[in-house]
C-alpha positions in Angstrom: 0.0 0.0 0.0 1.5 3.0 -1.4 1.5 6.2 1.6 -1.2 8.0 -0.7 -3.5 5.1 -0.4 -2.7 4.9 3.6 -3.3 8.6 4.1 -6.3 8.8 1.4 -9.0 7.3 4.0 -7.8 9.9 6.6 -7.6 12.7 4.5 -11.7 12.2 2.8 -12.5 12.1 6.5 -11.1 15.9 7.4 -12.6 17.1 4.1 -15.8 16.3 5.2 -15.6 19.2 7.7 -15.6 21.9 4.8 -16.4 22.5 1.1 -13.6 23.8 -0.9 -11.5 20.8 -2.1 -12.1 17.3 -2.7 -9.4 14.3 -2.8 -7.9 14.7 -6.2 -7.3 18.4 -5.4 -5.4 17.2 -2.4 -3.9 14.5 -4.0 -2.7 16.6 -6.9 -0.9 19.5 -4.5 1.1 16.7 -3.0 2.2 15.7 -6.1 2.9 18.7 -7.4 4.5 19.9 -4.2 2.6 22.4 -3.6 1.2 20.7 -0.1 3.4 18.4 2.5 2.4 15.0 3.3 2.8 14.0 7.3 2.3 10.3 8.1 2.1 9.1 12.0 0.7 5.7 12.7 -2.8 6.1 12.6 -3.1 9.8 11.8 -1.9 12.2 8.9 -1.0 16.2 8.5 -1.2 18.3 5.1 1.0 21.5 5.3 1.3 24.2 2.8 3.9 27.0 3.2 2.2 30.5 2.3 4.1 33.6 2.2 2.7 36.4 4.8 3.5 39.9 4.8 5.6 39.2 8.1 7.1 36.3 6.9 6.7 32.3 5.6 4.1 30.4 7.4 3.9 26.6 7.6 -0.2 26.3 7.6 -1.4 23.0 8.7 -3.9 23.0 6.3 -6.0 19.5 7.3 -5.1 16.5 9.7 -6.9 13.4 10.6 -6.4 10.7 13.1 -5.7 10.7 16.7 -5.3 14.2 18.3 -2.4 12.7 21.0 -0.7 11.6 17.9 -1.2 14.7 15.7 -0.1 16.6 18.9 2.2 15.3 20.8 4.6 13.3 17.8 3.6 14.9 14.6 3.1 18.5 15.5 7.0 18.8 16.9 8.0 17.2 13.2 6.6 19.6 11.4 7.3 22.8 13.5 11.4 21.3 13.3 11.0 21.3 9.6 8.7 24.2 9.0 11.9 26.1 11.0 14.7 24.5 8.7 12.3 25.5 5.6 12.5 29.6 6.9 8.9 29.8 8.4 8.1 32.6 11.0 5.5 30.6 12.6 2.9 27.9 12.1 -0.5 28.8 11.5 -3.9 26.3 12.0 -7.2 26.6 10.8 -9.1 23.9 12.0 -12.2 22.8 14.6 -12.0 23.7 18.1 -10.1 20.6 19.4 -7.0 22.3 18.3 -7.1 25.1 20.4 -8.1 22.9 23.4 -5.5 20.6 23.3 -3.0 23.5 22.1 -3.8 26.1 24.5 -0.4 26.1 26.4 1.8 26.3 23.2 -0.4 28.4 20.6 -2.5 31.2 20.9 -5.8 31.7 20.0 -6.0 35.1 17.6 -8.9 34.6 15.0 -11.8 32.1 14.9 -12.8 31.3 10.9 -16.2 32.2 9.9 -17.6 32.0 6.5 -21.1 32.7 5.2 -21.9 31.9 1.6 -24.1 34.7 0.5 
């Protein structure tokens, strides 16, 4: 089982939370590297790096699996990398279980709303 196919089952179950990609749009920004791939053991992370006006931000851009996991062993992997790669800080946009469990290390400054008018 190739990782895509591993990570694919995860992935279609954190884009059922919103409405702007589906699986073959994710699948085709890894490839094209324009989105990072993160593989634990039962739980993955997508990154994208976006330039900011105050510098390069590692956005963890979906993640699926077990929030210990994503937390305590992924989340230090990609915040060692996101440094070596130049970022300024990393940025997450995601359901309310983040900022829970991340409350000591990250700070809360927006919440996401959108309205489709």
């Amino acid at each position: 089982m190739t990782g895509w196919e591993r990570a694919a089952p995860l992935i279609a179950k954190a884009l059922k939370y919103q409405d702007e990609h589906d699986l073959d749009y994710v699948k085709r920004e890894v490839e094209e590297c324009r989105a990072q791939l993160w593989h634990g053991q039962q739980s993955i992370i997508v990154t994208r790096l976006v330039r900011r006006l105050d510098g390069l931000a590692c956005v963890i851009w979906l993640a699926s699996g077990r929030m210990g996991e994503l937390v305590e062993e992924m989340l230090p992997d990609v915040e060692a990398w996101a440094k070596t790669r130049g970022c300024v800080k990393i940025v997450i946009v995601g359901r309310k279980g983040w900022v829970r469990k991340l409350k000591r290390q990250y700070t809360a400054t927006h919440v996401v709303l959108e309205r489709a008018i």
